[in-house]
VMD Tcl script that builds the backbone (N, CA, C; Angstrom):
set m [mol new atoms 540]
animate dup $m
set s [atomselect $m all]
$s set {name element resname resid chain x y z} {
  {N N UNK 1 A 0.842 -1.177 0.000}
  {CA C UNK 1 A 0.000 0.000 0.000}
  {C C UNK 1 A 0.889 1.244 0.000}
  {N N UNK 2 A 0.442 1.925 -0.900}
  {CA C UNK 2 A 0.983 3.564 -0.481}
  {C C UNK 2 A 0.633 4.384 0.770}
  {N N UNK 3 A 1.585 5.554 0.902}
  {CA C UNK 3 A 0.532 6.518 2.016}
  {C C UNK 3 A -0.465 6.761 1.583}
  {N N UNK 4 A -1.157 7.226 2.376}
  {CA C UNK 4 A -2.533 8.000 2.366}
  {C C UNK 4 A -2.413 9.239 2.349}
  {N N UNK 5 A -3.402 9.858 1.705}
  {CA C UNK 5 A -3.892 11.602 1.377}
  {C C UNK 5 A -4.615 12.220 3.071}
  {N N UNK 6 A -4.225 11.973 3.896}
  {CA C UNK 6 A -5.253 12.127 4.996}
  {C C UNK 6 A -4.499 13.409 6.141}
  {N N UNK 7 A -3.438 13.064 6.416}
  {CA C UNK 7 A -2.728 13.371 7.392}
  {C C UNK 7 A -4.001 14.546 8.367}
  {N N UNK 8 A -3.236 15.435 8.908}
  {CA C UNK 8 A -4.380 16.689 9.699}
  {C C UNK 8 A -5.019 17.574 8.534}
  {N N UNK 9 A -5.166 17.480 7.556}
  {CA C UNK 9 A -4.728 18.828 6.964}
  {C C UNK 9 A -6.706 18.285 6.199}
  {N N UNK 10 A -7.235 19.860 6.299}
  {CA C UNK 10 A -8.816 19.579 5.412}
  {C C UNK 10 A -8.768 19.358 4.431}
  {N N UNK 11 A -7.637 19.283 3.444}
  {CA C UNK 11 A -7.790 18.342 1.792}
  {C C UNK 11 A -7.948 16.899 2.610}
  {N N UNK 12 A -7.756 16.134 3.275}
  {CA C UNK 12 A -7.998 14.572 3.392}
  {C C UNK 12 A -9.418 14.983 4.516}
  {N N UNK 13 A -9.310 15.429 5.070}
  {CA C UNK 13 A -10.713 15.605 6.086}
  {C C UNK 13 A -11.505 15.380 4.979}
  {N N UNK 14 A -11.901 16.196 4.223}
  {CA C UNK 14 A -12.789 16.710 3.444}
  {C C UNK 14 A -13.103 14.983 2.488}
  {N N UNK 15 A -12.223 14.348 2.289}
  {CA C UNK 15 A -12.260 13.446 1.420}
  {C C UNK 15 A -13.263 12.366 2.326}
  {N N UNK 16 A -12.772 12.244 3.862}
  {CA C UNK 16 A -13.425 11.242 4.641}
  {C C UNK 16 A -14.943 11.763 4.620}
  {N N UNK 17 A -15.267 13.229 4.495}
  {CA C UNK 17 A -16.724 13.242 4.764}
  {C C UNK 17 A -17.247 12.966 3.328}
  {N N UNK 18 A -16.810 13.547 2.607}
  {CA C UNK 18 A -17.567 13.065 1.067}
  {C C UNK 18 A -17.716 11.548 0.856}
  {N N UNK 19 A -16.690 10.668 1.295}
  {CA C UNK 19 A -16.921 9.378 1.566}
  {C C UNK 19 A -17.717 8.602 1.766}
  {N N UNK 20 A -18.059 9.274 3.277}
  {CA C UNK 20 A -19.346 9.018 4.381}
  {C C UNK 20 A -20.551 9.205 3.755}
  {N N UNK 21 A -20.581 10.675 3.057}
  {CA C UNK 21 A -21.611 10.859 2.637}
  {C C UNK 21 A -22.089 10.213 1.157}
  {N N UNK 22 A -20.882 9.980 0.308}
  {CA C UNK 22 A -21.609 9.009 -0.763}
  {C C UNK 22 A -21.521 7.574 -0.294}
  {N N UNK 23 A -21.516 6.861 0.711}
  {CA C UNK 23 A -21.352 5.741 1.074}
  {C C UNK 23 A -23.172 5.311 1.456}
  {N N UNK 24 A -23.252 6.848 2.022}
  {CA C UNK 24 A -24.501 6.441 3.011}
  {C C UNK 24 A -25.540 6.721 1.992}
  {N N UNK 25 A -24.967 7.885 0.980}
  {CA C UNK 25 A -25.806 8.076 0.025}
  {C C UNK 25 A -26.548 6.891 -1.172}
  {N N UNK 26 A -25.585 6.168 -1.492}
  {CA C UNK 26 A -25.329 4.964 -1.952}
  {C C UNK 26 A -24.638 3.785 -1.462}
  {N N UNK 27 A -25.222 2.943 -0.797}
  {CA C UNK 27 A -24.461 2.189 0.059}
  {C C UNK 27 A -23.932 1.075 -0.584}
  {N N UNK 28 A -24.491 1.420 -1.831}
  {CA C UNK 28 A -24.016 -0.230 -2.828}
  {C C UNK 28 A -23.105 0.413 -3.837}
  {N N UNK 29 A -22.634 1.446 -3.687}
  {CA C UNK 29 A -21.767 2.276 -4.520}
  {C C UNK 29 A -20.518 1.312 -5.294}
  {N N UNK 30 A -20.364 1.616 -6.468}
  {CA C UNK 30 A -19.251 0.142 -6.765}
  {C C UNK 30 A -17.853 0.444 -6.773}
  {N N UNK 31 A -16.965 -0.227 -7.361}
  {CA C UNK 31 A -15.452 0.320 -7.390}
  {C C UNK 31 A -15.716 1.574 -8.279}
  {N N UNK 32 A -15.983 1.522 -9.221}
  {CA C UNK 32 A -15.984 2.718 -10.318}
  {C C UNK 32 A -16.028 3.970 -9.565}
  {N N UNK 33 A -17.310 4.311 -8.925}
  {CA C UNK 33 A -17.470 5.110 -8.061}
  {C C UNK 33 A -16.594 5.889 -7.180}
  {N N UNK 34 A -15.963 4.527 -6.131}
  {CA C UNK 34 A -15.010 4.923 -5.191}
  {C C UNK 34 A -13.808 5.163 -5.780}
  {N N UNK 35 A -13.646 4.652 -6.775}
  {CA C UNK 35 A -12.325 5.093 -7.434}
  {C C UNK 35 A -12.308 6.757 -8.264}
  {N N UNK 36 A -13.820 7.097 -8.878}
  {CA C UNK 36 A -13.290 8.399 -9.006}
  {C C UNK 36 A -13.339 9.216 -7.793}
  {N N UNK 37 A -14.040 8.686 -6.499}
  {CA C UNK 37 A -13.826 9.516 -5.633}
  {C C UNK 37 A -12.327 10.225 -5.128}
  {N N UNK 38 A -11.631 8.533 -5.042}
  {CA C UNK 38 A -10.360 8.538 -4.626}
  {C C UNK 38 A -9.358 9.774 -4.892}
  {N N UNK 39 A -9.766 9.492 -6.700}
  {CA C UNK 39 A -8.624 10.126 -7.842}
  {C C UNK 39 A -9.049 12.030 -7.429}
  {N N UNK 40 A -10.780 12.180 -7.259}
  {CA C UNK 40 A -11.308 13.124 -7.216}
  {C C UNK 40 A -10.264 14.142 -5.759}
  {N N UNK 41 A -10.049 13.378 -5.115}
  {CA C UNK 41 A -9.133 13.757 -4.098}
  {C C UNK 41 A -7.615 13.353 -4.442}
  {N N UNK 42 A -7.676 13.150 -4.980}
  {CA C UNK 42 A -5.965 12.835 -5.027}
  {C C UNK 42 A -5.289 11.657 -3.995}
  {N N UNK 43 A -6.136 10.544 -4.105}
  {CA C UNK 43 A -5.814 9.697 -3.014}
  {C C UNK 43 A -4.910 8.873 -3.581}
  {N N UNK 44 A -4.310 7.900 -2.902}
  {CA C UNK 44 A -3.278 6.642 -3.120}
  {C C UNK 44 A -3.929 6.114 -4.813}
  {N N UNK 45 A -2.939 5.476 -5.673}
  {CA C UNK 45 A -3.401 4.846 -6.520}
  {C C UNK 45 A -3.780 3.378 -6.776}
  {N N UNK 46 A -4.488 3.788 -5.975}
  {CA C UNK 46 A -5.270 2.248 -5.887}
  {C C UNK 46 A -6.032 1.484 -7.264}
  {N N UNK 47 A -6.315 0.469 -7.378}
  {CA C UNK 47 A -6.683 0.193 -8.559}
  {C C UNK 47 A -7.562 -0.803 -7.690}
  {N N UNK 48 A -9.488 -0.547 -7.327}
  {CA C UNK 48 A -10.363 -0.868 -6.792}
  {C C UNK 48 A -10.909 -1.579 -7.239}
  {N N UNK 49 A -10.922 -3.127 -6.972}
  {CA C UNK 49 A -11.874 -4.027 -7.612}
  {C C UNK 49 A -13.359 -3.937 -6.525}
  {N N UNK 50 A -14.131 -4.842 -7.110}
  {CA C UNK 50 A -15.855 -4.727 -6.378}
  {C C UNK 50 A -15.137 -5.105 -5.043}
  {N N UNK 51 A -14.306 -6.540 -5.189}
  {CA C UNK 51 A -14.104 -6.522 -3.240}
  {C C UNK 51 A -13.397 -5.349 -2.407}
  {N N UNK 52 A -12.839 -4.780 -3.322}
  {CA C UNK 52 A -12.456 -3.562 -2.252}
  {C C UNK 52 A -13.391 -2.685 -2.400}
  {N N UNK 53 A -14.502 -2.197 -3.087}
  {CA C UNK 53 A -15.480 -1.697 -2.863}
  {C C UNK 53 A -16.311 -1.898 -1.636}
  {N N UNK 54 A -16.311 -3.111 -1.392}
  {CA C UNK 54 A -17.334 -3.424 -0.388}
  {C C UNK 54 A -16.260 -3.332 0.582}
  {N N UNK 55 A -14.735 -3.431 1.286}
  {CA C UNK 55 A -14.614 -3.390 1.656}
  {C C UNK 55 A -14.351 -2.166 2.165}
  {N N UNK 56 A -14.326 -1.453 1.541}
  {CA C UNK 56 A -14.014 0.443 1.822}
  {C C UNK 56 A -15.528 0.617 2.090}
  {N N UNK 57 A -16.490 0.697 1.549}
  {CA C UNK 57 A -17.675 0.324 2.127}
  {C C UNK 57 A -18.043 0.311 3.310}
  {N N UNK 58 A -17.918 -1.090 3.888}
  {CA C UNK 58 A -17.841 -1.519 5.151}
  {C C UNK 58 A -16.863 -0.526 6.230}
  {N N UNK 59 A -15.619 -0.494 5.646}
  {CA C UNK 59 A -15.080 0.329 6.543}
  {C C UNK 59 A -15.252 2.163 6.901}
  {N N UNK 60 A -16.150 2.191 5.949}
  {CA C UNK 60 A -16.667 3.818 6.281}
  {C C UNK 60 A -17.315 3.796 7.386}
  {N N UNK 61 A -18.342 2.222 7.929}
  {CA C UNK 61 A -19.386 2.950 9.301}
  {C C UNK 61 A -18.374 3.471 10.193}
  {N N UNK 62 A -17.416 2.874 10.581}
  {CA C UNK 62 A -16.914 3.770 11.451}
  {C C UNK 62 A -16.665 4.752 11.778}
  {N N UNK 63 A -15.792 5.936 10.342}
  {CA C UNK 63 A -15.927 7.247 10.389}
  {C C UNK 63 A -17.197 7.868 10.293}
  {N N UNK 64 A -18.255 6.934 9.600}
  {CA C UNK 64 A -19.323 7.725 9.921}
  {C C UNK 64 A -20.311 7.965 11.216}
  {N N UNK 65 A -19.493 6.939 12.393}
  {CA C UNK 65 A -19.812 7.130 13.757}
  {C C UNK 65 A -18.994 8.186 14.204}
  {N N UNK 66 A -17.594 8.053 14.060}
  {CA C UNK 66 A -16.835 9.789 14.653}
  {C C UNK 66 A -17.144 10.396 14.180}
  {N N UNK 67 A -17.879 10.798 12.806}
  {CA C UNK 67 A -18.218 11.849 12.062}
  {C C UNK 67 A -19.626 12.587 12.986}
  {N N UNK 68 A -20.262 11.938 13.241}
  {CA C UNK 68 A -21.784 11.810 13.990}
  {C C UNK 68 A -21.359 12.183 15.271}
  {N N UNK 69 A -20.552 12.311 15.711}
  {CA C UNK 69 A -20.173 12.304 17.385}
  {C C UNK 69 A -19.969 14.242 17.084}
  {N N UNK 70 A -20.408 14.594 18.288}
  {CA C UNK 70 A -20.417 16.542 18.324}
  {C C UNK 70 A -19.502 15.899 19.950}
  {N N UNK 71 A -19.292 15.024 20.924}
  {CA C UNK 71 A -18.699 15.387 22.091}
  {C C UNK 71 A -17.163 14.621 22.030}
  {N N UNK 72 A -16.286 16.047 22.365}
  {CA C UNK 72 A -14.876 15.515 21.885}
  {C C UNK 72 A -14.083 14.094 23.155}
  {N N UNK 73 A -14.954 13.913 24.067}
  {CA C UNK 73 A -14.088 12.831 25.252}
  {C C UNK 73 A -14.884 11.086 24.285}
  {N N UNK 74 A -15.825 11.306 23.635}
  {CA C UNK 74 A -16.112 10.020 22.386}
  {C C UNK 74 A -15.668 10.081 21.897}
  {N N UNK 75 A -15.329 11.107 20.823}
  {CA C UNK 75 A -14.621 11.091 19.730}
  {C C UNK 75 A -13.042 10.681 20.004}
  {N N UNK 76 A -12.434 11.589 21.295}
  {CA C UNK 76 A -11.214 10.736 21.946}
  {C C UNK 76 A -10.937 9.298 22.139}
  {N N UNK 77 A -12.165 8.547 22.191}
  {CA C UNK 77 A -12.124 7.417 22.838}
  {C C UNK 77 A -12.171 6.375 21.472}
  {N N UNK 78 A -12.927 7.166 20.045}
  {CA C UNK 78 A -13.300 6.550 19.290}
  {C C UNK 78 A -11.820 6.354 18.514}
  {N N UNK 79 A -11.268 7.346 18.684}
  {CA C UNK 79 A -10.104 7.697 17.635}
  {C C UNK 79 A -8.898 6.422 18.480}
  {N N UNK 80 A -8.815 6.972 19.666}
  {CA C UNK 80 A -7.972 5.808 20.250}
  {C C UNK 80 A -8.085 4.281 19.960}
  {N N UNK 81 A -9.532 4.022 20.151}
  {CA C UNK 81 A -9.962 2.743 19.883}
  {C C UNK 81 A -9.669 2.106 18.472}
  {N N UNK 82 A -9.572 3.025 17.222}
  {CA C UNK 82 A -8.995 2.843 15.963}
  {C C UNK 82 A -7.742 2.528 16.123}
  {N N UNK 83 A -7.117 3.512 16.145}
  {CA C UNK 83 A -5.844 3.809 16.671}
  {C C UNK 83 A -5.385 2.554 17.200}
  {N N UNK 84 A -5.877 1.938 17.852}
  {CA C UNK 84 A -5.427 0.527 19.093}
  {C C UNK 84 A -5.501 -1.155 17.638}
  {N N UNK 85 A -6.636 -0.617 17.316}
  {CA C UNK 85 A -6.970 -1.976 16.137}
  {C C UNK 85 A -6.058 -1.957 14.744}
  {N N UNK 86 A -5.637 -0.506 14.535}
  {CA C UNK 86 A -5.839 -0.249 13.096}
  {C C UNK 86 A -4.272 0.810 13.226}
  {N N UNK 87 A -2.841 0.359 14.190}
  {CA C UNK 87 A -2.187 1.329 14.177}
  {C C UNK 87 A -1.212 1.847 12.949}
  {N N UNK 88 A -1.686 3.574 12.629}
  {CA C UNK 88 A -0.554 4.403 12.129}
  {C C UNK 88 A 0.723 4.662 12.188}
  {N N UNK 89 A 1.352 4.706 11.295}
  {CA C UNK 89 A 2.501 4.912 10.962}
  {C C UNK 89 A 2.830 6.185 10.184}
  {N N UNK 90 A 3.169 6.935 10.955}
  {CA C UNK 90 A 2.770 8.362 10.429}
  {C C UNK 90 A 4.783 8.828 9.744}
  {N N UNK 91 A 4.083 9.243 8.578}
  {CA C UNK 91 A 5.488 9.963 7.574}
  {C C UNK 91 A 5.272 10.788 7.133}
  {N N UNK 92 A 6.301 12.084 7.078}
  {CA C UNK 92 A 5.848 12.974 6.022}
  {C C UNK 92 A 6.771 12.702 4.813}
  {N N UNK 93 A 5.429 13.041 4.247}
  {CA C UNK 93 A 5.100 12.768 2.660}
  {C C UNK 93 A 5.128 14.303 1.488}
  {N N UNK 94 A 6.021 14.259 0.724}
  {CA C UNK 94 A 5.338 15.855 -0.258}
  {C C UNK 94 A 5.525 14.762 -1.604}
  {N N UNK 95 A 4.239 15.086 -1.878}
  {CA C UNK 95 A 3.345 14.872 -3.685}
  {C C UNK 95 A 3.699 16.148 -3.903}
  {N N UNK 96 A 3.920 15.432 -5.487}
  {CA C UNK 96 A 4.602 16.895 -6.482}
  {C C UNK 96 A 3.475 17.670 -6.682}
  {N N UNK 97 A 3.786 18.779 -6.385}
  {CA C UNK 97 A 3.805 20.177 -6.337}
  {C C UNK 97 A 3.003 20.533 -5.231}
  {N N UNK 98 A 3.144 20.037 -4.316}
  {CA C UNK 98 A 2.344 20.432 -2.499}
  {C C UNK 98 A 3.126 20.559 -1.665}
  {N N UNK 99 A 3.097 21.114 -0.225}
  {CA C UNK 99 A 4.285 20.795 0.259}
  {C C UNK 99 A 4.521 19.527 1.807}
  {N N UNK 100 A 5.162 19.827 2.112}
  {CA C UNK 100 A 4.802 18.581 3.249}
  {C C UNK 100 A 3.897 18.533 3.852}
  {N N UNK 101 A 3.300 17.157 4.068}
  {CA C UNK 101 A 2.182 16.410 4.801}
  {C C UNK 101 A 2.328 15.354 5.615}
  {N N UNK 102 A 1.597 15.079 6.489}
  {CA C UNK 102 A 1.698 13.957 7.341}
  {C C UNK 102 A 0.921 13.069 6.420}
  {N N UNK 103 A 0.973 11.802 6.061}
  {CA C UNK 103 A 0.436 10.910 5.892}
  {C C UNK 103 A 0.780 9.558 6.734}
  {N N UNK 104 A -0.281 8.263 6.463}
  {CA C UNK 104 A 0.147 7.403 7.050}
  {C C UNK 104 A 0.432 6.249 6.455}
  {N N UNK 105 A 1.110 5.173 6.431}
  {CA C UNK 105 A 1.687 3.970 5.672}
  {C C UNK 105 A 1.005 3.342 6.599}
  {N N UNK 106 A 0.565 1.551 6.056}
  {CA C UNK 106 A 0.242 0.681 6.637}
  {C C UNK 106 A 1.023 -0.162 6.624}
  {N N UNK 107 A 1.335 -1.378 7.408}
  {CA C UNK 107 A 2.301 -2.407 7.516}
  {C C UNK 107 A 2.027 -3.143 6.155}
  {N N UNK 108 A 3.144 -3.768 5.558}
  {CA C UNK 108 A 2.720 -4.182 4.213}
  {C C UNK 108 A 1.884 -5.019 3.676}
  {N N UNK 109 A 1.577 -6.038 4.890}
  {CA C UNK 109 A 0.665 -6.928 4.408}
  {C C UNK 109 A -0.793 -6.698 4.744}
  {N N UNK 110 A -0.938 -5.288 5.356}
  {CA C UNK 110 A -2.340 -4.072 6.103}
  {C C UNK 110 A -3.172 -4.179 4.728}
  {N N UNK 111 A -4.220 -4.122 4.515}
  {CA C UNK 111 A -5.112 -4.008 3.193}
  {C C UNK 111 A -5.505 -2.658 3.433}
  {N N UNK 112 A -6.964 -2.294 2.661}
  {CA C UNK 112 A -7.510 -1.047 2.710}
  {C C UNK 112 A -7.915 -0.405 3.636}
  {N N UNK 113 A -9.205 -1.420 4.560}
  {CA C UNK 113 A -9.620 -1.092 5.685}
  {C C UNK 113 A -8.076 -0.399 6.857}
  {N N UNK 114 A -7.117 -1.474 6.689}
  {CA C UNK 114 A -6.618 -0.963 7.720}
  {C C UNK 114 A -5.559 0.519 7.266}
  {N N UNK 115 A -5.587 0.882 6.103}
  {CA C UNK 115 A -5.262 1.908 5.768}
  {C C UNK 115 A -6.474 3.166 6.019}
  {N N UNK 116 A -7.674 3.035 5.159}
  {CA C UNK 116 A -8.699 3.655 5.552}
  {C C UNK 116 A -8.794 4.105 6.981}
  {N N UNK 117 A -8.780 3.066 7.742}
  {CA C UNK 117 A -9.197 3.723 9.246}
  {C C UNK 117 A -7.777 4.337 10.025}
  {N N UNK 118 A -7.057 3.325 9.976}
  {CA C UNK 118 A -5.604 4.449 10.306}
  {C C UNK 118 A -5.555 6.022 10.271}
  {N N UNK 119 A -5.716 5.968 8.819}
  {CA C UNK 119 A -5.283 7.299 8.145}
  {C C UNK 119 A -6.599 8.357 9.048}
  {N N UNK 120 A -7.826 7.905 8.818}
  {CA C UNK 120 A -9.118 8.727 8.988}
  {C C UNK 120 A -9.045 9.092 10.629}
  {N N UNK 121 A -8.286 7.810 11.324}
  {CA C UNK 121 A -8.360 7.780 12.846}
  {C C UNK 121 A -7.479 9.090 13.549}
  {N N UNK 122 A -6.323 9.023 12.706}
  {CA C UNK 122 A -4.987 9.555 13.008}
  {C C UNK 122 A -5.540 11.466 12.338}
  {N N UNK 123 A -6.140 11.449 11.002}
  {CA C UNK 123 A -6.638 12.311 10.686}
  {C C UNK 123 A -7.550 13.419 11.577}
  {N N UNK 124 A -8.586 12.737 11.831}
  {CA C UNK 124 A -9.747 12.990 12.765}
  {C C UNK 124 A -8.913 13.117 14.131}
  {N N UNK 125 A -8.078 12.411 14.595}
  {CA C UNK 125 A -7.344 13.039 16.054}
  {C C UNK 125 A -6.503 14.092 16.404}
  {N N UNK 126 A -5.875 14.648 15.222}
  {CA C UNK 126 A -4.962 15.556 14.642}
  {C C UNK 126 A -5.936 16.472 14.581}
  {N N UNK 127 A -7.021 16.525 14.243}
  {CA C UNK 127 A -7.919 18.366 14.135}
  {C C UNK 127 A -8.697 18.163 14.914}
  {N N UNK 128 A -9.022 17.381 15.708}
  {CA C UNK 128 A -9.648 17.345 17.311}
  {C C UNK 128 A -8.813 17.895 18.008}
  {N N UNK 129 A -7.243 17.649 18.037}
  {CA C UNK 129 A -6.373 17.981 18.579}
  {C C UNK 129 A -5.867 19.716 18.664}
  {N N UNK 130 A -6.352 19.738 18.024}
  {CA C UNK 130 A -5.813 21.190 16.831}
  {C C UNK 130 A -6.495 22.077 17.307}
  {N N UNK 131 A -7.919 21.688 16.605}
  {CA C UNK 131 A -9.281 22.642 17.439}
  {C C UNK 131 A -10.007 22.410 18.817}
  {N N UNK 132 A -9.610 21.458 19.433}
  {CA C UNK 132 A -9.869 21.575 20.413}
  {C C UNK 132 A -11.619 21.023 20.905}
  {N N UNK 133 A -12.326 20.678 19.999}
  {CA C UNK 133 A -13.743 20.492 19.453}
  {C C UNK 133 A -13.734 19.147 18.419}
  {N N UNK 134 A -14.720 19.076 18.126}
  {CA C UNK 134 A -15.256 17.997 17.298}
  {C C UNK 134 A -15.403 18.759 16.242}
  {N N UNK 135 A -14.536 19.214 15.318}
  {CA C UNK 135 A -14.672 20.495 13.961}
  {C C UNK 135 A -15.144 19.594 13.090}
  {N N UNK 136 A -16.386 18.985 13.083}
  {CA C UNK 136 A -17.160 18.293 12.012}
  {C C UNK 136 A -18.354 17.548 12.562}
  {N N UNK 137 A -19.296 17.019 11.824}
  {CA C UNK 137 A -20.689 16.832 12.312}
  {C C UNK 137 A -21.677 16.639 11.229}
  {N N UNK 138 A -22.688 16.491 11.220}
  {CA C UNK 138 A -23.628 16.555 10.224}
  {C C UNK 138 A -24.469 17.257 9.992}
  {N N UNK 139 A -25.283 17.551 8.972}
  {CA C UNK 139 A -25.604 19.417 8.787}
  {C C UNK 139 A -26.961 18.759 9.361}
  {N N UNK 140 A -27.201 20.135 9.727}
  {CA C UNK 140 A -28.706 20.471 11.098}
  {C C UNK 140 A -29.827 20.659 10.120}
  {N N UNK 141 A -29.713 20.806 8.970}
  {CA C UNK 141 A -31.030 21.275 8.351}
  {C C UNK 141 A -31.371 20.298 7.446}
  {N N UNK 142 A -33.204 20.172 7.735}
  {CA C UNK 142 A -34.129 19.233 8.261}
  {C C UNK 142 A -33.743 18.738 6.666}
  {N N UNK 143 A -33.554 16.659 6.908}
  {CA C UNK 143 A -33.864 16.307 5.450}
  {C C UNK 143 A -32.886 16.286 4.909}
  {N N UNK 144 A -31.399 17.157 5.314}
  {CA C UNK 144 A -30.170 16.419 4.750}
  {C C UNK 144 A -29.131 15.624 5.779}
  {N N UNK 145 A -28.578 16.308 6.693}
  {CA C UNK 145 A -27.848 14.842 7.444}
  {C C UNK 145 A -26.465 14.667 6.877}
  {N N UNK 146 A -26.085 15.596 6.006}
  {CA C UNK 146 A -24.402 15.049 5.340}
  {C C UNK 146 A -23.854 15.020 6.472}
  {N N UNK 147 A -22.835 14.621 6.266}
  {CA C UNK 147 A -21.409 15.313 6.775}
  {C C UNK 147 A -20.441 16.461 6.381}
  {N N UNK 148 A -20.269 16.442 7.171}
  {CA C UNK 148 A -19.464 18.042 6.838}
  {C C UNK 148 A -18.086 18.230 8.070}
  {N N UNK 149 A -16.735 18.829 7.546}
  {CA C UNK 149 A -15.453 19.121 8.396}
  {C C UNK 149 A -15.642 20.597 8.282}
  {N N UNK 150 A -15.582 21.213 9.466}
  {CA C UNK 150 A -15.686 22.454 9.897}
  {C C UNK 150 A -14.305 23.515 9.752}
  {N N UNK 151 A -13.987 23.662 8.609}
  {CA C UNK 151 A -12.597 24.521 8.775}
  {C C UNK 151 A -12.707 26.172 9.024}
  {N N UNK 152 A -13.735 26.325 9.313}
  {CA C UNK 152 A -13.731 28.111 10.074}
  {C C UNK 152 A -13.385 28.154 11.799}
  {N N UNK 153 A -12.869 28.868 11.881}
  {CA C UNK 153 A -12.030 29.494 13.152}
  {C C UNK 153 A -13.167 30.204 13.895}
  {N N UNK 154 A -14.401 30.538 13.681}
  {CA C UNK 154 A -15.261 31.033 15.024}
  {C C UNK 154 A -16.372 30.051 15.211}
  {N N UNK 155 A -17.706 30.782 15.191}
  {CA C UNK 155 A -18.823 29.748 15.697}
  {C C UNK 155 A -18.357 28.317 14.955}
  {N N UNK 156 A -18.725 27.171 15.592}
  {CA C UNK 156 A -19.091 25.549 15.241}
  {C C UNK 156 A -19.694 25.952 13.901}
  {N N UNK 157 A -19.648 25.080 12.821}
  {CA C UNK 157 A -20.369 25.142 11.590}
  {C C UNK 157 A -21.861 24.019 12.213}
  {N N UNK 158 A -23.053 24.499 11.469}
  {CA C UNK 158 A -23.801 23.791 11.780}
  {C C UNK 158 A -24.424 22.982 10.107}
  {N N UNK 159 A -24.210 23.598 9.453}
  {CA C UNK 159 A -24.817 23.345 8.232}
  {C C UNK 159 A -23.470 22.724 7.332}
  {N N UNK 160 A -23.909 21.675 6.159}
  {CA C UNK 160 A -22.892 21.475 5.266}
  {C C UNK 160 A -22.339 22.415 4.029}
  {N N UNK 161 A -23.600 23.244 3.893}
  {CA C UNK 161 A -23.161 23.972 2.904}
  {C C UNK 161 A -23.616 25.245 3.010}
  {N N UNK 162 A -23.174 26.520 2.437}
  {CA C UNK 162 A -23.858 27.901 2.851}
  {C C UNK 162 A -25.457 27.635 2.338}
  {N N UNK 163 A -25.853 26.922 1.339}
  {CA C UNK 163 A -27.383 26.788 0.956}
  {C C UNK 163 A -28.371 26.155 1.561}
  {N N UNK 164 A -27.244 25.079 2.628}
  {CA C UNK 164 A -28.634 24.462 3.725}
  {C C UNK 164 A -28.797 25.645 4.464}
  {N N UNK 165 A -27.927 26.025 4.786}
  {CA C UNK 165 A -28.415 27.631 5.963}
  {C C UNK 165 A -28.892 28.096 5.602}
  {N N UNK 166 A -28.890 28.765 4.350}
  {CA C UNK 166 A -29.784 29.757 3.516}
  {C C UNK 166 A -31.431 29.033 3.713}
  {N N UNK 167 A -31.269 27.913 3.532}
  {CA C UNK 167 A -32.804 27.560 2.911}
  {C C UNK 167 A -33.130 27.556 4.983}
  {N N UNK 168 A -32.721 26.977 5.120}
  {CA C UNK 168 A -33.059 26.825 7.028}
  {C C UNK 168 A -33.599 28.553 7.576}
  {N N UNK 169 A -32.609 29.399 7.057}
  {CA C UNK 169 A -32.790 30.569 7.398}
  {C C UNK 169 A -34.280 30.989 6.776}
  {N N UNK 170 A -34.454 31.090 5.564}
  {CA C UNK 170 A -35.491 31.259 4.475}
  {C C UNK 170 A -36.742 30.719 5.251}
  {N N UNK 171 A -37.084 29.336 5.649}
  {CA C UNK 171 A -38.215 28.601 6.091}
  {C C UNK 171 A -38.436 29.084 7.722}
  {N N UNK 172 A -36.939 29.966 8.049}
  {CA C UNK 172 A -37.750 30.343 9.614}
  {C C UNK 172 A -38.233 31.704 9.268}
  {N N UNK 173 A -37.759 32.643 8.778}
  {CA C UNK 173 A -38.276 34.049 8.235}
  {C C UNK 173 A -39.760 33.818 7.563}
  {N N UNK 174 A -39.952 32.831 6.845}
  {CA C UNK 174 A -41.119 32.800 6.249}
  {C C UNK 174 A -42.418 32.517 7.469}
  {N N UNK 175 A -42.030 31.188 8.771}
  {CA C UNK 175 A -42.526 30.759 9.497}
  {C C UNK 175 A -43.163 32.038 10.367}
  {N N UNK 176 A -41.903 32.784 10.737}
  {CA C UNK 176 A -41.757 34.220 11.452}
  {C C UNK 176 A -43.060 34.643 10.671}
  {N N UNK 177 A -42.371 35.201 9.744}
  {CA C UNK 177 A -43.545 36.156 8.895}
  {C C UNK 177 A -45.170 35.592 8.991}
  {N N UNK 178 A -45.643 34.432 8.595}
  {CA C UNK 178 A -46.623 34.036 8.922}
  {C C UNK 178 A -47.616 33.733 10.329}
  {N N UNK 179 A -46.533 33.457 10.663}
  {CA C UNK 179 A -46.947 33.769 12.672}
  {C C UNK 179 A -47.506 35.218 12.914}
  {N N UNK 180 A -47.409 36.007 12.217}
  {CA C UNK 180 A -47.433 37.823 12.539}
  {C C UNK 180 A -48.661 38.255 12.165}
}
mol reanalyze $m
mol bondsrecalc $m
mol representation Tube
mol addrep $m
């Protein structure tokens, strides 16, 4: 296996929630799929048959339980608990034309899963670490449920995208207005 695209940094965050979210979106999603996801991020060059589909698959519920977690002494416990099954080997790594990154290597005979969760575990503990919070979660407005990594520096993000807020905002002003 190669490193992983993950290290602390929100280019690999970002990859674990889009993950989550086309995983859950499509849970029968095939290699094709996960592979342009991969490439879509710039991940390891993997060459994904259906069994590693299902097995990257399978190994998303997990991040999509730390993803779901808003209290950081779970998310501590969750990340460790990876961490304990699934241990990182953390290197820095620079891909041409970026500059250094933490990524993580798996022991050689480690498959996907145990790359996947490594990387996501070690990832996710590194900007818990960082921010101090659970800087990710799933958006609050009614009917979507993504996931989403929080890279702004003041309030918690609550929404995945500026348009769930917008529309959330929109349906309470209207509610407002009609109440009057």
């Amino acid at each position: 296996m190669t490193d992983g695209p993950l290290g602390g940094n929100p280019r690999g965050l970002l990859f674990l929630a889009e993950l989550a979210n086309t995983v859950r979106q499509d849970p029968a999603v095939d290699a094709a799929g996960l592979q342009a996801l991969l490439e879509r991020h710039q991940g390891p060059p993997f060459r994904l048959t259906e069994a590693d589909a299902r097995e990257l698959r399978e190994a998303t519920a997990p991040v999509a339980r730390l993803l779901s977690t808003g209290d950081p002494d779970v998310a501590a416990e969750t990340v460790n608990a990876l961490l304990d099954r699934y241990p990182a080997r953390p290197r820095l790594v620079r891909l041409p034309g970026r500059p250094w990154s933490l990524h993580t290597q798996p022991p050689p005979d480690a498959g996907l899963t145990h790359w996947l969760l490594s990387t996501a575990a070690l990832a996710l503990g590194l900007w818990l670490s960082e921010r101090g919070r659970c800087a990710w979660g799933r958006c609050a407005a009614p009917g979507c449920g993504r996931f989403f990594i929080d890279t702004g520096r003041r309030t918690p993000q609550r929404y995945c995208t500026p348009r769930c807020a917008t529309r959330v905002r929109v349906a309470a002003h209207r509610a407002q207005r009609d109440a009057d």
